[in-house]
C-alpha positions in Angstrom: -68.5 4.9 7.2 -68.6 1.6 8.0 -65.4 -0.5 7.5 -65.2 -4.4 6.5 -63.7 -6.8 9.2 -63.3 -8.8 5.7 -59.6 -9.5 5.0 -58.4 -10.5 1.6 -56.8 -14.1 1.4 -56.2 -14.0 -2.2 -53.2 -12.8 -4.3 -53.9 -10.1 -6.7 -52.9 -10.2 -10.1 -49.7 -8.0 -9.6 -48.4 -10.0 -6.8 -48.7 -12.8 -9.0 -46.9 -10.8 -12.2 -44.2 -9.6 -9.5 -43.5 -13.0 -8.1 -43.1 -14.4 -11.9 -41.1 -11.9 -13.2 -38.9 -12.1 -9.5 -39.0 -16.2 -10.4 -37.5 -15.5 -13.7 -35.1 -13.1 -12.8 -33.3 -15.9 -10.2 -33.7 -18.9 -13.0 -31.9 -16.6 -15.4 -29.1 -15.5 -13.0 -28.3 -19.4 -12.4 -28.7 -20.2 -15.7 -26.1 -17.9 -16.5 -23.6 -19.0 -13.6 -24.2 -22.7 -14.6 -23.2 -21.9 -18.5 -20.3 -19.8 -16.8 -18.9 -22.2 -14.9 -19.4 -24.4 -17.7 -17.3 -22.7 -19.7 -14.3 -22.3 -17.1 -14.2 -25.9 -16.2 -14.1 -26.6 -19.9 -11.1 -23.7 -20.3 -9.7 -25.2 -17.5 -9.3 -28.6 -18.4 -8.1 -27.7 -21.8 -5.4 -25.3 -19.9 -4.4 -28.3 -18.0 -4.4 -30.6 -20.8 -1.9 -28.1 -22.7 0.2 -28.2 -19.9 0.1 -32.2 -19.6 0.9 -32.3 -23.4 3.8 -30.2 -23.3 5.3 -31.6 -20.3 4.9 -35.1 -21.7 6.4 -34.0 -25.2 9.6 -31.6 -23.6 10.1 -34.4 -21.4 10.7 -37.1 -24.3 12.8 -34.6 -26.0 15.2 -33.7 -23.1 15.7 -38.0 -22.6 16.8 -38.0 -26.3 18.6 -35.3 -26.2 20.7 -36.3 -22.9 21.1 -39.5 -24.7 22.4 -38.1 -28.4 26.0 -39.1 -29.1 25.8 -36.8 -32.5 22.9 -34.1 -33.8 22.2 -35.0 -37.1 20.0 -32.1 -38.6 21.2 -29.1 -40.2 20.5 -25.1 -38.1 18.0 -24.9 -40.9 16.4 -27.7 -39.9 16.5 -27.6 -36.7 15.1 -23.7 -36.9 11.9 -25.3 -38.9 11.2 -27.7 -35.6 13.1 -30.7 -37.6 15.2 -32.6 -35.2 17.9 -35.6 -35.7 20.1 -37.1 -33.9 21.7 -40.8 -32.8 21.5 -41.6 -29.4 22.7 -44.8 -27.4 20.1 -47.2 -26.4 21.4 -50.6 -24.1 20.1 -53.6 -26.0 18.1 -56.2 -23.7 20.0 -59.3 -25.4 24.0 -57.9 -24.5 25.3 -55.5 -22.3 26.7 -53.6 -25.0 24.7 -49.9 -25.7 23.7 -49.6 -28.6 22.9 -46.5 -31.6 20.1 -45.5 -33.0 18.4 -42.8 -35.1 15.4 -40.8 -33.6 13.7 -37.6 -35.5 11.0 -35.6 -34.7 9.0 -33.3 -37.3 6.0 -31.2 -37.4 3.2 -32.9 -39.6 1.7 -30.9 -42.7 -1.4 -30.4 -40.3 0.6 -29.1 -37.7 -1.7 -31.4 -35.2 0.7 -33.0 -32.9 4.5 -34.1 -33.3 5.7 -36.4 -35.4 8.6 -38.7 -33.0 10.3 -41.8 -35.3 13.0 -44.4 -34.0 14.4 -47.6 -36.0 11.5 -47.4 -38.7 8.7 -46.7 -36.7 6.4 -43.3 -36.7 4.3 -42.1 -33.5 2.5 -39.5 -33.5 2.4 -37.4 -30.4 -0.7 -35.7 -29.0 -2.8 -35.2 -32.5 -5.6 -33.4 -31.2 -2.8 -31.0 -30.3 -1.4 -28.1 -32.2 2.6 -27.8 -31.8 5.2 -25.6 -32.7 8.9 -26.3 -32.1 12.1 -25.1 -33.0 16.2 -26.0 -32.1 18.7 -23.9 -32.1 22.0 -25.5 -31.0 24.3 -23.2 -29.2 28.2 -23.4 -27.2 27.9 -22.6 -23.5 31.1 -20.9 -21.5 34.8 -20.8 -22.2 35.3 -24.5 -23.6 32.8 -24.3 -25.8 30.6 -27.0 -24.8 27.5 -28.3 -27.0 23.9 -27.3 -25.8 20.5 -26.7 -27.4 17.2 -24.6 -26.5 14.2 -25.9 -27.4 11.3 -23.6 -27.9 7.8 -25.7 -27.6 4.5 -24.0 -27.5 1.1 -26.1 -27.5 -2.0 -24.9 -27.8 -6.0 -25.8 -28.9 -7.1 -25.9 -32.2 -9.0 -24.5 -34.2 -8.3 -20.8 -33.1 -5.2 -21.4 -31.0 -6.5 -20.8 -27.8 -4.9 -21.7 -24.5 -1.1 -21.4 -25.6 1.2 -22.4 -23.5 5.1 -21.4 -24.4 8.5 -23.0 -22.6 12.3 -22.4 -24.0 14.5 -24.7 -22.3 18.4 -25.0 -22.6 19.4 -29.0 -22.4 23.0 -29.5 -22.0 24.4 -32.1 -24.7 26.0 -34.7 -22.0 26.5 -37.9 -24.1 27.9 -35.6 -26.9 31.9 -36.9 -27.3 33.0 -33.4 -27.9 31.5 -32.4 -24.3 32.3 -36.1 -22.6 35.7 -34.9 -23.1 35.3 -31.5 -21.4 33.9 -33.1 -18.6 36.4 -36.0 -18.4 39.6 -33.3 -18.7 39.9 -33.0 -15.1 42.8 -31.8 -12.8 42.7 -33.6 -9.5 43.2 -31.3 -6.2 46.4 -31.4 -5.1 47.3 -30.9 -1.3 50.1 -29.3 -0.7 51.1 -28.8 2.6 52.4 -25.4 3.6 
């Protein structure tokens, strides 16, 4: 038998197939990360954004709410995510505070929260679904005024990302717990 020096510089046609199916394999494989890491940034950022929204929306609440001087709104209202209240303002012209009405409400779309003071409406984060409820409460032996507010945000259409807090805000600026605070005995020394 005689044998061929001759080597073979070519690719055959399975090498080829086998390198184009290998090829395709890798695209798909980093096709797939880049949609999934797509999709987390994109669940990420709304998580965030929820977050953002609710701190932003329980923070404005608690300042009202430190600031009320009387709670306007019925438990029934309050229970529906209704609040009311009056709350002292200082005006810029005297140095003389002031009262005025705030409310918040849930809009018939349930997209955001609905904040209004002396006349005018703003809605707060629309692109937001809210839900909120009040439920005033007395704390300890004197029976001082609190509420807890329940918030939870999430992303509409299906609700996704929701993000629940409950916080209890002590009712400082209320006259019935002004006085509890004010009805101090002072410490008396006496010497032994």
């Amino acid at each position: 038998m005689r044998q061929s020096n001759h080597r073979r510089s070519g690719v055959t046609l399975i090498e080829a197939v086998v390198s184009a199916a290998i090829a395709a394999l890798i695209f798909v494989v980093v096709g797939r990360l880049m949609v999934s890491a797509m999709q987390m940034s994109r669940t990420g950022s709304s998580h965030l954004t929820n977050l953002l929204a609710s701190d932003i929306v329980l923070q404005q609440i608690v300042q009202d709410l430190k600031q009320a001087t009387a709670i306007t709104a019925d438990d029934t209202q309050l229970a529906a995510g209704e609040l009311a209240l009056e709350k002292l303002y200082w005006e810029e012209s005297s140095a003389n505070p002031g009262l005025t009405a705030v409310s918040y409400r849930l809009p018939e779309d349930n997209r955001g929260l609905l904040r209004e003071t002396e006349g005018e409406e703003h809605r707060l984060y629309p692109d937001r679904k809210i839900k909120l409820a009040f439920k005033l409460v007395n704390v300890g032996p004197q029976n001082a005024r609190g509420i807890i507010v329940d918030l939870k945000v999430s992303t509409p259409p299906d609700e996704k990302e929701e993000h629940s807090f409950r916080r209890f805000v002590y009712l400082e600026s209320l006259p019935e717990n002004r006085a509890l605070i004010n009805d101090y005995l002072p410490i008396s020394s006496a010497a032994p």
